[in-house]
C-alpha positions in Angstrom: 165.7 13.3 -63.3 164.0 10.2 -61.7 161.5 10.5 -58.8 163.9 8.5 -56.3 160.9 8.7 -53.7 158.9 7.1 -55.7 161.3 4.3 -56.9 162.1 3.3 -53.7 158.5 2.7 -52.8 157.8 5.8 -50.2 156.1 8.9 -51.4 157.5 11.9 -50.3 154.2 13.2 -48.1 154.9 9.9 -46.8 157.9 11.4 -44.9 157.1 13.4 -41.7 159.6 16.3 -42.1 160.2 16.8 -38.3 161.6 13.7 -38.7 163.4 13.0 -41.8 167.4 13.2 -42.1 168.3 14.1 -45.5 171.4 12.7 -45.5 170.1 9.5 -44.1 167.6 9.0 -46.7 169.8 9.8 -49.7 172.4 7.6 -48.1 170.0 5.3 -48.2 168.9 6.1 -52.2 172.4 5.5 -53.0 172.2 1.8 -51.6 169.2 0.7 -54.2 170.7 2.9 -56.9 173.9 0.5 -56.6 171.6 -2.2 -55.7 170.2 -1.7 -59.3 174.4 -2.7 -61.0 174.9 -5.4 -59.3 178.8 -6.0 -61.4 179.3 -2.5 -60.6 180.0 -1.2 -64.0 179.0 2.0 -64.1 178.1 2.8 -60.3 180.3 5.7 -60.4 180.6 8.7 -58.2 179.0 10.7 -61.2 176.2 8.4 -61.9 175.2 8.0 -58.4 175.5 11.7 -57.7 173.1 12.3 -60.7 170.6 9.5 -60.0 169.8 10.3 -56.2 169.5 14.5 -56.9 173.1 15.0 -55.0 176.5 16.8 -56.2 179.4 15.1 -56.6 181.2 16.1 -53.2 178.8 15.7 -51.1 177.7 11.8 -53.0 181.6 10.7 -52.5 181.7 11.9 -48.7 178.5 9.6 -48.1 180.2 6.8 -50.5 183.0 7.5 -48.0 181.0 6.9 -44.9 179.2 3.3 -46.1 182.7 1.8 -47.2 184.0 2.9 -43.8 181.1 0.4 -41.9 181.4 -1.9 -44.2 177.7 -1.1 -46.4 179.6 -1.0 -49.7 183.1 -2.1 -51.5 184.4 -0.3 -54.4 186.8 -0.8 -57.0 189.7 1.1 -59.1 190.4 4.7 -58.3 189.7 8.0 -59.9 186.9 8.6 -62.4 186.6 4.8 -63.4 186.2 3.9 -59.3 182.7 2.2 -59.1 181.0 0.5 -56.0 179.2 -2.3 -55.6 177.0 -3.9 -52.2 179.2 -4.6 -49.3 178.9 -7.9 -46.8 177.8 -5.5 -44.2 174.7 -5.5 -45.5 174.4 -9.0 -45.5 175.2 -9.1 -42.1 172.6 -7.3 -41.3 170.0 -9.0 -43.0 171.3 -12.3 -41.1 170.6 -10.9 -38.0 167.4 -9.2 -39.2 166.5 -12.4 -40.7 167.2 -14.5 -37.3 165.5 -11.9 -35.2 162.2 -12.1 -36.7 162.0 -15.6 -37.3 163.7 -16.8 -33.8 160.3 -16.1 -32.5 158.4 -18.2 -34.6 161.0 -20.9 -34.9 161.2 -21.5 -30.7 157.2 -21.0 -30.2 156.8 -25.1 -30.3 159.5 -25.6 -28.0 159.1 -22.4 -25.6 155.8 -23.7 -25.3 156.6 -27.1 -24.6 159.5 -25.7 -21.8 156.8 -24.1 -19.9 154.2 -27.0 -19.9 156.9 -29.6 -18.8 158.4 -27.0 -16.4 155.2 -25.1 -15.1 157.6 -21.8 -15.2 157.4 -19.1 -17.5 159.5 -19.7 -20.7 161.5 -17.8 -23.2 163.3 -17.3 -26.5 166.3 -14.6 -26.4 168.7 -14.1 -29.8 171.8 -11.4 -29.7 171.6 -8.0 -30.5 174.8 -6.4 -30.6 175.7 -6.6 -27.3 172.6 -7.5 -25.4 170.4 -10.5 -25.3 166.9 -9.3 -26.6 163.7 -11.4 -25.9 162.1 -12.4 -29.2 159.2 -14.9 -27.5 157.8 -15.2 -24.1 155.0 -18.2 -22.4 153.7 -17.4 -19.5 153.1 -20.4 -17.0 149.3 -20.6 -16.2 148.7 -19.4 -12.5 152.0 -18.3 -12.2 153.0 -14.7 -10.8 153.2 -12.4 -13.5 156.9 -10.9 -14.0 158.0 -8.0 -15.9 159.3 -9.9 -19.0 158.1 -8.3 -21.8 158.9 -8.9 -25.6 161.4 -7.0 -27.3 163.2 -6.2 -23.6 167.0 -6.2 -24.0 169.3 -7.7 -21.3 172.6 -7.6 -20.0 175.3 -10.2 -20.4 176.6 -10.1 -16.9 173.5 -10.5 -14.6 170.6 -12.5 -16.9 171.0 -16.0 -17.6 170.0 -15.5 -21.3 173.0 -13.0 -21.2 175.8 -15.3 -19.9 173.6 -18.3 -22.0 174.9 -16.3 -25.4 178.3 -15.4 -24.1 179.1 -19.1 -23.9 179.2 -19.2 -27.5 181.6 -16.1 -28.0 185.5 -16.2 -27.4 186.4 -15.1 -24.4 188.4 -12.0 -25.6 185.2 -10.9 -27.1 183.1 -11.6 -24.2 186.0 -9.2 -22.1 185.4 -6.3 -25.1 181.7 -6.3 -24.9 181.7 -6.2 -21.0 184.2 -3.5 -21.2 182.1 -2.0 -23.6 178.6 -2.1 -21.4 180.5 -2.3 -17.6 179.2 -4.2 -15.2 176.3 -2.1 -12.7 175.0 -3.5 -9.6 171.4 -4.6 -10.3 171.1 -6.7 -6.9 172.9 -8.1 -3.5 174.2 -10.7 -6.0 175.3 -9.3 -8.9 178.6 -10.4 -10.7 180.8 -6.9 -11.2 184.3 -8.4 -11.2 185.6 -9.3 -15.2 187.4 -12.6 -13.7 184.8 -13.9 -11.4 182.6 -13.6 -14.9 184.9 -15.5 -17.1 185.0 -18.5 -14.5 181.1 -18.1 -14.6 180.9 -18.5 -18.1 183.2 -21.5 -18.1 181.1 -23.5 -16.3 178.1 -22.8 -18.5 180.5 -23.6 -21.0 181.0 -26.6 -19.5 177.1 -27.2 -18.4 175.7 -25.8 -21.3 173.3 -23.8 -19.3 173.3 -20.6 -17.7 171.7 -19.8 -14.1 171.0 -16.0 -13.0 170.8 -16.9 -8.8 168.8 -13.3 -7.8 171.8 -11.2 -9.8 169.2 -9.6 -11.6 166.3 -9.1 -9.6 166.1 -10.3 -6.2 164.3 -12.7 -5.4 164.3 -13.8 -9.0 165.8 -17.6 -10.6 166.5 -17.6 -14.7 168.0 -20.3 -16.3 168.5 -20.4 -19.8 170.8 -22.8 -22.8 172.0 -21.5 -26.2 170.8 -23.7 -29.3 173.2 -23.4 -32.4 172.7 -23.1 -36.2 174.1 -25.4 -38.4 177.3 -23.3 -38.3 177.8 -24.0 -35.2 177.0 -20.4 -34.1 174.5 -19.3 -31.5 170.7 -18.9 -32.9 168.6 -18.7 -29.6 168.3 -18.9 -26.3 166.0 -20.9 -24.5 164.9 -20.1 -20.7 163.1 -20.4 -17.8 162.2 -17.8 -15.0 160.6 -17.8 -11.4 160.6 -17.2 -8.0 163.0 -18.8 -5.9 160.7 -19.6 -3.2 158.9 -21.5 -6.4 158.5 -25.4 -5.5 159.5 -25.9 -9.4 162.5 -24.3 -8.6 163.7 -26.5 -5.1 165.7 -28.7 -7.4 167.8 -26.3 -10.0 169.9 -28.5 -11.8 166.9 -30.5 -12.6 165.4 -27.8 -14.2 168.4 -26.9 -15.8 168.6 -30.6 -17.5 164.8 -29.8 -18.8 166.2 -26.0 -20.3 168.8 -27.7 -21.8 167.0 -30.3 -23.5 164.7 -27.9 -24.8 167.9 -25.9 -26.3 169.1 -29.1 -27.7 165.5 -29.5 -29.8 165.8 -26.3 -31.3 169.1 -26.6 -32.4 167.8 -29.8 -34.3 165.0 -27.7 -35.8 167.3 -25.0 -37.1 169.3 -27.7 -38.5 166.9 -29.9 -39.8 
């Protein structure tokens, strides 16, 4: 039988038993087995079973489990049904794929955002549900807030929340805020479903989004989605500081700035 660790490129002293799931990993040695039979031909139950070190009923109920989210497709039924890569996968690496290179994609223009703004700037993309902070510039002299990398945010109280919910439907928008509810985070907080779908019109209708102390009080966030060439949302583009900040006395000003910035990365991602 075929050392399946060492195919897939990780020794097996490489994997810290206290924290290895067996059934994850050979879920994940079935992927690059059918990875290998790309038509499918002969990525049987069987096969598969044989070639990851599995039996037969336990091979299927994983085979089961990846059709079910989408990680693999089969085709005909019985002995001769064989499975091939799904478009969940792909999925997946689109958003892996936009994650890590949203940071280096926005570093030109988050930097330019803070220099013409003097306020710290930002880069936000989706992640599932959240809005998750993939680049941050801090402005020089500026109070240092608690906006660190890789911090996820809500959709209903940050501006780089509501900023990507502008691009979804709203049905969508009401399923994910179902999904996540709507907590108090300050004095100002939006918790009522319809007051948030008027909010999200008029960034709609802005193109920016402005988190006015519902967050953190005290605390001014303005951010503007920029687009792929699909027309669907690649980043977010913000600004954040204190509302006593004199770079914040006129908002919509700012919010002009934020947008134009959102506006140039949408023309890099398209080229």
């Amino acid at each position: 039988m075929r050392d399946t660790a060492t195919e897939r490129g990780v020794g097996v002293a490489e994997l810290d038993p206290r924290y290895t799931v067996r059934s994850l990993v050979k879920a994940i040695e079935l992927l690059r087995e059918i990875e290998k039979d790309p038509s499918g031909a002969t990525s049987n139950v069987t096969q598969l079973a044989k070639a990851v070190g599995m039996s037969k009923g336990s091979a299927f109920a994983t085979l089961q489990t990846l059709l079910a989210y989408g990680l693999i497709t089969d085709r005909g039924e019985g002995a001769s049904r064989t499975y091939r890569l799904g478009l969940g996968l792909f999925r997946l690496g689109q958003s892996a794929n936009r994650q890590s290179t949203a940071a280096d994609v926005s570093a030109p223009v988050v930097t330019s955002l803070m220099k013409t703004t003097g306020l710290t700037a930002r880069a936000a993309v989706r992640d599932g549900d959240w809005a998750l902070v993939v680049n941050c510039v801090y402005a020089p002299g500026a109070i240092r807030l608690d906006l660190r990398l890789g911090e996820r945010e809500r959709p209903h109280c940050s501006a780089i929340g509501k900023a990507v919910m502008s691009t979804l439907p709203d049905d969508e928008v009401r399923q994910i805020i179902s999904r996540l509810g709507m907590p108090r985070k300050s004095r100002r907080t939006i918790t009522d479903i319809d007051r948030f779908m008027e909010e999200l019109a008029h960034c709609r209708q802005n193109r920016y989004a402005i988190d006015d102390e519902e967050d953190v009080d005290g605390i001014i966030c303005i951010a503007a989605p920029a687009l792929d060439s699909t027309g669907s949302l690649y980043a977010t583009v913000s600004v954040t500081g204190l509302k006593a900040d004199p770079m914040l006395e006129d908002v919509r000003q700012v919010a002009e700035v934020v947008r134009s910035h959102a506006d140039q990365l949408t023309a890099l991602v398209c080229g």
